[in-house]
C-alpha positions, 0 to 999 in steps of 0.5 A: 487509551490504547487497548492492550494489543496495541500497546503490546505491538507498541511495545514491539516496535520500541524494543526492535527499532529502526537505526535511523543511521543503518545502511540500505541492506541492513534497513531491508534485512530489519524490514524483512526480519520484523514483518516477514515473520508474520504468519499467514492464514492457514492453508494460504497457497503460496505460488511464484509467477514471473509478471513480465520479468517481475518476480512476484507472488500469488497469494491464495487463501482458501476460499479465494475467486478464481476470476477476481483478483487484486494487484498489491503494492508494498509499502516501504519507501520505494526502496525497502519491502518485498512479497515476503514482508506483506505475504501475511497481509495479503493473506488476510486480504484475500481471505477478506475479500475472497479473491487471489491476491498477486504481490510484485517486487517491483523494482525500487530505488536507488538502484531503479528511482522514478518511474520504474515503480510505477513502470512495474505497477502498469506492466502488472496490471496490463500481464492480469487483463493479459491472463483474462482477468475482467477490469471489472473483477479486479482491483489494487491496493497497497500500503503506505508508498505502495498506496501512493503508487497504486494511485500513481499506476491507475493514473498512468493506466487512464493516460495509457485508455487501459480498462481500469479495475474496479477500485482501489484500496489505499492503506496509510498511502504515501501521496505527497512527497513534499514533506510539507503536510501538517500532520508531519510535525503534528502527529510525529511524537505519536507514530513509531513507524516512520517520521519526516527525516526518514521520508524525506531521504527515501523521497530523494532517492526515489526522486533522483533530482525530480521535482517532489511534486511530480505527479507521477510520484507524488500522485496527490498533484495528479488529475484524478478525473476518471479514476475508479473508486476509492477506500482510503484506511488511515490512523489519526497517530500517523504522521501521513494522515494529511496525505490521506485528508488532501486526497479525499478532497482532491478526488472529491473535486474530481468526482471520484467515488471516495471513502475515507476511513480515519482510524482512532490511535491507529499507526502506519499501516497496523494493518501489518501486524493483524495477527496481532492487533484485532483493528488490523483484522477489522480494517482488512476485513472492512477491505474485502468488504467494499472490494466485494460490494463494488465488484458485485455493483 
């Protein structure tokens, strides 16, 4: 039985749906106007900073490490999202995990498809190690395609011998672009946020004509040998839950440190609306928690 605060953000999300037939503009302009509302914590400082021609954010909450920080990567698809819709969970993220939290607009498809994302993603974290930041105080996550794409850009960091952060953090993440999971038709009456039609054009262009296995896009094809730990966060209601139990396994075979957290009637990445939903405040802080402990390890 959900609890009242999730059935009230239940409640949101069907009086404010997305028009599965809406252009691109019209599916940002939605994105932007329903999650860049969210409030952040107060006194969070906001900064602008170019990372190496990427327009990006540096999210500051009181209390935040000067020398610790975290590369975000926002959800949406690889095509929809920007710092404005995750500027509120990264506050929070910063709050939980007492360290700066730097958000890119990296560069999404169609107009940029595979592999400028995980182009924008190496270039970030290479400008973080630029501004003296140890590989040992820092970490990425991200949501949903950011998720996928904050394992993507730490594959591509180890093929590149670039000093890895410390961990990761994967929120309901996108690792699997073949649409072929069970859990696509299992849970689709249960998650209100995204479904396989949707995932499957935003796949394609993204893709741009590329096999949907590629590793590089769908990262749970990747060798994950010598990757850094791992926090996996995901719903039981999500319809991505597969791309979260396929990577816990793969990882595992790899050796990998990895956590899976699966969350009862969660729905894609509820960690959005924290400010309304007591298990999105729970789950970051469960967050900062273990970015916390591996940094102090």
């Amino acid at each position: 039985m959900a609890s009242n605060e999730l059935q009230s953000v239940l409640e949101m999300l069907k009086a404010n749906p997305l028009n599965p037939s809406a252009s691109l503009p019209e599916l940002r302009a939605w994105f932007e106007g329903s999650m860049g509302q969210m409030p952040t914590v107060p006194n969070t400082k906001i900064t602008n900073v170019t990372v190496d021609g990427i327009a990006s954010e540096w999210v500051d909450a009181p209390g935040a490490r000067a020398d610790h920080a975290i590369l975000y990567l926002h959800g949406g698809g690889y095509v929809i999202g920007s710092c404005a819709t995750h500027r509120s969970l990264a506050s929070k993220l910063s709050e939980a995990s007492k360290a700066r939290v730097l958000v890119i607009d990296y560069r999404m498809a169609p107009e940029a498809p595979y592999p400028a994302a995980v182009e924008d993603g190496v270039k970030a974290y290479r400008w973080l190690l630029a501004q003296g930041f140890a590989p040992a105080k820092l970490a990425i996550s991200g949501d949903s395609a950011g998720g996928g794409l904050t394992l993507a850009t730490a594959v591509a960091l180890r093929d590149a011998d670039v000093a890895l952060p410390k961990a990761l953090a994967m929120l309901s993440p996108w690792t699997d672009m073949t649409g072929t999971s069970d859990t696509m038709t299992s849970r689709a009456k249960l998650d209100p946020m995204v479904q396989k039609e949707g995932l499957v054009g935003m796949a394609g262009m993204y893709l741009s004509g590329k096999d949907a296995k590629t590793p590089g896009a769908s990262p749970l094809f990747a060798d994950m040998r010598g990757l850094p730990s791992m926090l996996i966060q995901v719903g039981d209601h999500e319809v991505l839950l597969d791309d979260s139990r396929s990577l816990e396994k793969k990882a595992k075979m790899a050796g990998v440190d990895v956590t899976l957290e699966v969350w009862d009637e969660m729905i894609h990445v509820w960690h959005l609306f924290h400010p309304l939903l007591p298990e999105g405040v729970k789950a970051l802080e469960g967050i900062g928690g273990y970015l916390t402990k591996k940094w102090a390890a």
